[in-house]
N, C-alpha and C positions, 0 to 999 in steps of 0.2 A: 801821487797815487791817492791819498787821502782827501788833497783839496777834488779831484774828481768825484768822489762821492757826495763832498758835501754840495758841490753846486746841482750835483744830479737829485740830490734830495731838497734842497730848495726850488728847484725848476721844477719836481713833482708838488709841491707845496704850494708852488705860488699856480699851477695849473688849477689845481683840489679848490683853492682858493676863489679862481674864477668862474668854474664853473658852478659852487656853490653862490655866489655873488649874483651868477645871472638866473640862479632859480629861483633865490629871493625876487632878483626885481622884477621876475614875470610872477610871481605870490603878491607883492606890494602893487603891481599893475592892475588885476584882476582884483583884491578889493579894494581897491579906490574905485574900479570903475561899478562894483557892485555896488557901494555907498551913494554914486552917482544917481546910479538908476532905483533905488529903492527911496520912496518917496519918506518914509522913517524909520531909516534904520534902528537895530534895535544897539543896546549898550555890546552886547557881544560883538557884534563885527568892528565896530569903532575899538573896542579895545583891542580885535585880535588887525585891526589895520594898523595903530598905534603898537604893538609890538613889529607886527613886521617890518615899520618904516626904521625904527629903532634898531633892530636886526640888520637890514640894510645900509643905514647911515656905518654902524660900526663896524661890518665887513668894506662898506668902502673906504673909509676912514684905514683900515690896517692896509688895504692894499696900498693908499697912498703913501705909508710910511716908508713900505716896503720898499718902494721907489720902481714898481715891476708895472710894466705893462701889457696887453695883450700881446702887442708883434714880437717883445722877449720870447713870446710864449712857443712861438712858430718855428 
């Protein structure tokens, strides 16, 4: 009874987990491609792209640890 809840509370976890993952990498998508198209950008976007690739690397980074992946999810 008890290992049921914890796997139902990691399987909401590692859900939580990926769909914060993929709002990052459409955030990290969008400016990069703003960076692209903006002929000098200014120091604000380049830092706030440099955090979010950071933000990104280490939510994938934990997922990898976690050993979980999307079709677990399904």
């Amino acid at each position: 009874m008890l290992f049921r809840k914890k796997q139902k509370l990691r399987k909401q976890e590692n859900a939580h987990l990926f769909k914060y993952l993929e709002g990052q990498k459409e955030k990290l998508d969008s400016e990069k491609q703003l960076i692209q198209r903006s002929i000098d950008p200014s120091d604000d976007v380049l830092n706030r792209a440099k955090v979010s690739e950071a933000v990104y690397s280490f939510l994938l980074r934990e997922a990898r640890n976690q050993k979980v992946s999307k079709n677990e999810l399904r």
